[in-house]
C-alpha positions as CSV (number, residue, x, y, z in Angstrom):
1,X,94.0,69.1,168.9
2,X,94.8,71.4,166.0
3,X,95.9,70.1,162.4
4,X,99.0,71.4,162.7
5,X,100.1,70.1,166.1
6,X,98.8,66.5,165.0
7,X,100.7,67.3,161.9
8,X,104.0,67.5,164.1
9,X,103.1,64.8,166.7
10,X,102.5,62.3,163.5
11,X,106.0,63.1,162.4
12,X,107.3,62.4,165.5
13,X,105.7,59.3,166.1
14,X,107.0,57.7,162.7
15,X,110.5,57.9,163.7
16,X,113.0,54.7,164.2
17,X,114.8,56.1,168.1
18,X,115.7,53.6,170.1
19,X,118.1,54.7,172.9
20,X,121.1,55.6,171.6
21,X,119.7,56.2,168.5
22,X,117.4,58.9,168.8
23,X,118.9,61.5,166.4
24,X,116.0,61.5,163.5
25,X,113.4,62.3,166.2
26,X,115.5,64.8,167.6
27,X,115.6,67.0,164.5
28,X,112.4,67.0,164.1
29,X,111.9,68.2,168.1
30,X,114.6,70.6,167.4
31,X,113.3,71.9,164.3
32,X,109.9,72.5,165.9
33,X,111.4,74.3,168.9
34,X,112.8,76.7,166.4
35,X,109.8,78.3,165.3
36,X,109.1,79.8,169.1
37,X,112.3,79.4,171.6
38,X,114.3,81.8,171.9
39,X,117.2,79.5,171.5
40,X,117.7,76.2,170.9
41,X,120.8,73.5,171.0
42,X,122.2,70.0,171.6
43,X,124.7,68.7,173.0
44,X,127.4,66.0,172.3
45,X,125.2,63.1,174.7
46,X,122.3,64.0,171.9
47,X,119.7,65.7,174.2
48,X,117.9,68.5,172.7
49,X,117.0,71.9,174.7
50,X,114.8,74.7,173.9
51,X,115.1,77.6,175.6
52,X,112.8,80.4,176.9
53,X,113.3,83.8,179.3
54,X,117.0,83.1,179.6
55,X,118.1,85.2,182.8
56,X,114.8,84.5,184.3
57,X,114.0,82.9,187.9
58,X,114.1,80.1,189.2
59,X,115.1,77.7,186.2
60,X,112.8,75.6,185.2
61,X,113.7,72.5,183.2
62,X,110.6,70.4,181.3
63,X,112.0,67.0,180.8
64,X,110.2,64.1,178.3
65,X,112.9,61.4,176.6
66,X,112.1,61.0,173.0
67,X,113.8,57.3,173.3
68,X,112.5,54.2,173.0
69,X,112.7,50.4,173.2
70,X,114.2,48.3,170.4
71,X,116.3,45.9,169.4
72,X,119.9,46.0,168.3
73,X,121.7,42.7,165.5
74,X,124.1,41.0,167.4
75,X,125.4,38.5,164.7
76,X,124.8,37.3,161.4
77,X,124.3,33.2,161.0
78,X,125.9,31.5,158.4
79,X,122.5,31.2,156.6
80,X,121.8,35.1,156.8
81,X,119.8,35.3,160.0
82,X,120.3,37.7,162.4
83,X,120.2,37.2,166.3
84,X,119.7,40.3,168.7
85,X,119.6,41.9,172.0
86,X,117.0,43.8,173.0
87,X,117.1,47.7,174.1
88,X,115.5,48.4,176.9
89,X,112.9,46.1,178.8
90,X,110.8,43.9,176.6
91,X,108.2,40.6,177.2
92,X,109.6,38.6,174.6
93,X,106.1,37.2,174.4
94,X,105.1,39.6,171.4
95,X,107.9,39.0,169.3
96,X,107.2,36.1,167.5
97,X,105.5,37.1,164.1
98,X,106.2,40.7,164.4
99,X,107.6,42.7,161.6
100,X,110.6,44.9,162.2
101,X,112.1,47.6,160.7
102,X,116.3,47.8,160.8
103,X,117.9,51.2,160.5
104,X,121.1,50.5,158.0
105,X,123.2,52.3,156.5
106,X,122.1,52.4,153.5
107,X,118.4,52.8,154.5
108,X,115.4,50.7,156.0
109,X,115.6,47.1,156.0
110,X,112.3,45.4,156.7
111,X,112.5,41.8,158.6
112,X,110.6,39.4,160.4
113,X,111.1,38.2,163.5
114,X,111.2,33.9,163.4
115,X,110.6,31.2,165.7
116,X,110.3,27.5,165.0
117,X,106.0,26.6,164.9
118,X,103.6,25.5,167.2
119,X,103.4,22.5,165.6
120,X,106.8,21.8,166.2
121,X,107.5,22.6,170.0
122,X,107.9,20.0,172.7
123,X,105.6,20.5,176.1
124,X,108.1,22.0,178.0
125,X,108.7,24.7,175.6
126,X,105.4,25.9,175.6
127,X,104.9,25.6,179.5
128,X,108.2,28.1,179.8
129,X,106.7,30.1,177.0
130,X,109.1,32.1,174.3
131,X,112.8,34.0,175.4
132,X,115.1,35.6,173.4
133,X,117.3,32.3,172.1
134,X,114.1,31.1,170.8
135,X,114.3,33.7,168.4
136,X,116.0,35.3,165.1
137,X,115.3,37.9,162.2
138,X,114.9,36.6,159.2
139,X,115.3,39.6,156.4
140,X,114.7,37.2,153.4
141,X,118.6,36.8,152.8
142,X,120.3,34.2,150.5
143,X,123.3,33.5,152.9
144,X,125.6,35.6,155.3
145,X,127.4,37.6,152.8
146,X,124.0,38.2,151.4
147,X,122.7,39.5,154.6
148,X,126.2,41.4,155.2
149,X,125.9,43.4,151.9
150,X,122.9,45.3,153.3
151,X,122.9,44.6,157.5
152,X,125.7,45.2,159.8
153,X,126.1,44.2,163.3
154,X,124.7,47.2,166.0
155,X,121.8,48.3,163.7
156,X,119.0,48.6,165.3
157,X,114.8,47.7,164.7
158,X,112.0,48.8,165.7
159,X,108.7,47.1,165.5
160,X,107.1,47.8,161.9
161,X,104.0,49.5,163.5
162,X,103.1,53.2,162.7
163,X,100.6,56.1,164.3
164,X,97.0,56.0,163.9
165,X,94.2,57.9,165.4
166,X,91.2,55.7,166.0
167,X,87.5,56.6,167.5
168,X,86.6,58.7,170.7
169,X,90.3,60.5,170.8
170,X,92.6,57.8,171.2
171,X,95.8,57.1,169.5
172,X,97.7,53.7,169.3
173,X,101.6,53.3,167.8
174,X,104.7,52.0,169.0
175,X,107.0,54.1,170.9
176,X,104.6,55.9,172.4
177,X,106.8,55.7,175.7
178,X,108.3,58.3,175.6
179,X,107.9,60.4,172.4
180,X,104.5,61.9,173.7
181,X,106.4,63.0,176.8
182,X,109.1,64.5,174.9
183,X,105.9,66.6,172.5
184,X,103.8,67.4,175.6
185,X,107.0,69.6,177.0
186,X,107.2,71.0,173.8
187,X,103.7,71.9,173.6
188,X,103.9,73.4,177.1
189,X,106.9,75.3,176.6
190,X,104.7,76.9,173.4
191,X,102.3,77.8,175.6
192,X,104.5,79.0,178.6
193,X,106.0,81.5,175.6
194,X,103.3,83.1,174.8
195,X,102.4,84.5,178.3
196,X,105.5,85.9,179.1
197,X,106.9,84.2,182.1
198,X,109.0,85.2,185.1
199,X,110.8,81.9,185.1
200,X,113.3,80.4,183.1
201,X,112.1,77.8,181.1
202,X,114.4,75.1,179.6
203,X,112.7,72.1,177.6
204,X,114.4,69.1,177.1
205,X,114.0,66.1,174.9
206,X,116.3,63.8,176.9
207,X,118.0,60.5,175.6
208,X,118.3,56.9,176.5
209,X,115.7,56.6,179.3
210,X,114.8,53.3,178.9
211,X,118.4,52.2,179.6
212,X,119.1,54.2,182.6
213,X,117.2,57.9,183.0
214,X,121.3,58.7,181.1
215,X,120.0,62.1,179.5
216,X,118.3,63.5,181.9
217,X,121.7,62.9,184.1
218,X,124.0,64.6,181.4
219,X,121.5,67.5,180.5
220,X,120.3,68.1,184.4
221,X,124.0,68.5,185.4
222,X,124.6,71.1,182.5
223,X,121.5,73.2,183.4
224,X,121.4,73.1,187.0
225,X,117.8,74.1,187.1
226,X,115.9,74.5,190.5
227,X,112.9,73.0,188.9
228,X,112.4,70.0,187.1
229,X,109.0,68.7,185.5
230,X,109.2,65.2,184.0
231,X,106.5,64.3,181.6
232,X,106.4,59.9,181.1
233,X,103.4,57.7,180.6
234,X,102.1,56.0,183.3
235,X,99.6,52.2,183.2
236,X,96.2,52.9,183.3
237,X,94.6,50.6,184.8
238,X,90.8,51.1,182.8
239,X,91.6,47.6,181.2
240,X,89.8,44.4,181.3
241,X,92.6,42.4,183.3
242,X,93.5,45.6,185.7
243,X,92.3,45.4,189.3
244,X,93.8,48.6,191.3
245,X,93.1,47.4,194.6
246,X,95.2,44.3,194.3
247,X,98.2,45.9,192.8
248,X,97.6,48.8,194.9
249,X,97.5,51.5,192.5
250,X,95.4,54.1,192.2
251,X,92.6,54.1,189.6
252,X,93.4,55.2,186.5
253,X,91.7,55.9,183.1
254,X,92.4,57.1,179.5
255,X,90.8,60.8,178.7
256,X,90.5,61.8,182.7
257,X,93.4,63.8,182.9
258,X,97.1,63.7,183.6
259,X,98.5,61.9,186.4
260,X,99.8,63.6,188.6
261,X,102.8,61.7,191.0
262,X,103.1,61.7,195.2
263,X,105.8,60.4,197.0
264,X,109.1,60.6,198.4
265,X,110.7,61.3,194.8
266,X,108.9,64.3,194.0
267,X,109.0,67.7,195.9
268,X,105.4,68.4,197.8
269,X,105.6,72.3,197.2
270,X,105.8,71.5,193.2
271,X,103.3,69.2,193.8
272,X,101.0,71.2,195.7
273,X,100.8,74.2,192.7
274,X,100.3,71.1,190.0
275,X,97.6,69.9,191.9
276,X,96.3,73.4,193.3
277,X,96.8,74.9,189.5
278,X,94.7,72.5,188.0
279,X,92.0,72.7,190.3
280,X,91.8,76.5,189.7
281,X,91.9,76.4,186.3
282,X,89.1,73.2,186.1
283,X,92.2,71.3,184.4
284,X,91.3,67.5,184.9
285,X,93.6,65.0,186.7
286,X,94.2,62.1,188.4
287,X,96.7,61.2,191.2
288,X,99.1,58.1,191.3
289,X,100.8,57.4,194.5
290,X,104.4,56.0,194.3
291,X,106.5,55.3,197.5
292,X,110.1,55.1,196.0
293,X,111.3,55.2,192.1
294,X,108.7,56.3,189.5
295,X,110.9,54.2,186.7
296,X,111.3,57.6,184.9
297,X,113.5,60.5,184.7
298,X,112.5,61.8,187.8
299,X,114.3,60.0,189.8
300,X,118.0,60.9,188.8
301,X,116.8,64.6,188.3
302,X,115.6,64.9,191.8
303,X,119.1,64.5,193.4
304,X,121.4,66.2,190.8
305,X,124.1,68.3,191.7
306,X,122.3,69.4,195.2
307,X,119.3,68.2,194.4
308,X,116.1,69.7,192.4
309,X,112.5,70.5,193.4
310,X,111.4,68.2,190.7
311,X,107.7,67.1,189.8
312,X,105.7,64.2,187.6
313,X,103.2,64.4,185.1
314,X,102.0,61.2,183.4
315,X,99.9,60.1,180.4
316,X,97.8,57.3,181.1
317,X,99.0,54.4,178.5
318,X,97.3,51.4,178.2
319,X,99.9,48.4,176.5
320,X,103.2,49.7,178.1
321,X,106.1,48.6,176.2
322,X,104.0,47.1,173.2
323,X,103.8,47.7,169.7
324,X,100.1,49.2,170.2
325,X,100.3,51.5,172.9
326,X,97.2,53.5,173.5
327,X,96.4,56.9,175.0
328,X,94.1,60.0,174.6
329,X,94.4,63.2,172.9
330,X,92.6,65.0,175.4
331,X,95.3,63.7,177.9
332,X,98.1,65.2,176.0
333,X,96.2,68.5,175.9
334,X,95.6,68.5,179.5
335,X,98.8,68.0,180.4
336,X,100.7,70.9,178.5
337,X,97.7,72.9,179.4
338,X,98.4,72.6,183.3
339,X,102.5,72.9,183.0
340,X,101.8,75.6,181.1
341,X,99.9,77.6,183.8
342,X,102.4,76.0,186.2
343,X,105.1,77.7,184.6
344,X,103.0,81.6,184.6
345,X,102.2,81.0,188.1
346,X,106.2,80.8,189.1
347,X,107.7,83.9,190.1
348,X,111.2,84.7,192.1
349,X,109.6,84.5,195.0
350,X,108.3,81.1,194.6
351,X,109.5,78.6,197.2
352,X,110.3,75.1,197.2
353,X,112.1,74.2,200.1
């Protein structure tokens, strides 16, 4: 990957957007878009679209949310800690220990989320293991107004864990889910611009996936496109603890390729010219089989308005949903790479019914 487009995904990946609250990564999407689409805008939900060929056929709309899990202060104790609710799915297991980082109003907070010692807990508390009562953030604070001077209720955290790039081309960071989705249909659309397509192309960092797929709703009913590309991450399943056969999923590993989706949620023409595309242009990839929802935007995008020929491209991403995610560069690469192509091979004439 180029300096400059690790440059971008770095600053990217060090934003605080949990749903809801995914306006700082959104700038810096927006401001990105700027320097190729031929237009770019937002709208009042807080998705962000670049747009390319305006006028051109059929639509095509590249979706990746740039949301991500979190956790959001519920109340303020009497001693200055801070209970909270989490956004979006979380195993409470990992909490304990953790830093976080709380977006206020007047800047960063960091905390620590608490929970009473090892020592301390009776057997049946350890056999049930750790939920969200058992815990609390603790931001150093004197008392409640203390705490209330800095930290109001409904600010959010993230975990206080940043990018890195480590050995053989991976990258680990929190949020990974879904900001790389939301850069690979940037980086696609980049690519798609500079070959002078026949389609329309529309890319979309969508909001507030991990609480409901509710941006790609509000931004696929304003487009209408015919086409719709969703970029996620997806488990591989290269891990020590993985067996594929007995979760019956298909084998998956970090640095093979994209994944590219089957099943009743994605349209089999789109798939095909994915799948056909990549073969022709020796473009690696896997395939993931999935007989109902995917758990990503695809599956509110596929029956908008009268429904959308709509396809899935996933990462492979080891530690879903944890502060370390992992995945590989050459992945991300891949992936535009192949949507890309997908986008120059569309003309008018194209058919997905």
């Amino acid at each position: 990957m180029k300096d400059d487009r690790f440059a971008f995904l770095e600053r990217l990946m060090e934003t605080i957007c949990p749903s809801g609250y995914e306006a700082d990564a959104s700038r810096i999407w927006h401001t990105e878009a700027e320097r190729f689409a031929d237009r770019t805008w937002a709208d009042q939900h807080g998705n962000t679209y670049a747009g390319i060929n305006e006028g051109g056929h059929p639509r095509v709309m590249l979706a990746g949310h740039i949301d991500e899990i979190g956790l959001m202060i519920t109340r303020i104790g009497d001693k200055g800690f801070l209970s909270f609710s989490r956004i979006g799915i979380w195993d409470p297991q990992i909490l304990p220990g953790q830093r976080v980082r709380i977006r206020t109003e007047q800047g960063l907070l960091l905390g620590l989320v608490g929970r009473k010692p090892i020592h301390l807990l009776d057997d049946e508390t350890l056999k049930r293991g750790v939920t969200f009562d058992d815990l609390w953030i603790d931001i150093g604070a004197r008392d409640r107004a203390d705490a209330e001077s800095i930290v109001s209720i409904g600010d959010v955290a993230v975990l206080d864990y940043g990018f890195a790039h480590m050995r053989n081309g991976l990258v680990v960071g929190r949020g990974l889910d879904d900001r790389i989705g939301a850069f690979v249909v940037l980086e696609a659309a980049r690519m798609a611009a500079l070959r002078d397509p026949k389609a329309e192309l529309i890319a979309v960092a969508t909001v507030q996936e991990e609480i409901g797929y509710r941006g790609a709703v509000t931004s696929a009913f304003s487009l209408e496109p015919d086409v719709a590309i969703v970029v996620d991450v997806g488990h591989a399943t290269d891990v020590p603890s993985t067996n594929p056969g007995k979760q019956r999923s298909a084998d998956v590993h970090l640095g093979a390729g994209p994944v590219i989706t089957r099943g009743p949620y994605t349209n089999h023409a789109l798939t095909r010219l994915l799948v056909g595309t990549a073969r022709v242009q020796d473009i690696p990839f896997q395939l993931d089989a999935s007989s109902g929802e995917t758990g990503t935007d695809t599956d509110v995008l596929q029956i908008s308005r009268t429904g959308v020929a709509t396809g899935l491209v996933s990462i492979p991403n080891r530690y879903m949903h944890s502060p370390c995610e992992m995945l590989h560069l050459d992945d991300l690469a891949n992936a535009a790479r192949l949507i890309a192509e997908v986008i120059v091979a569309m003309t008018p004439e194209t058919a997905f019914v």
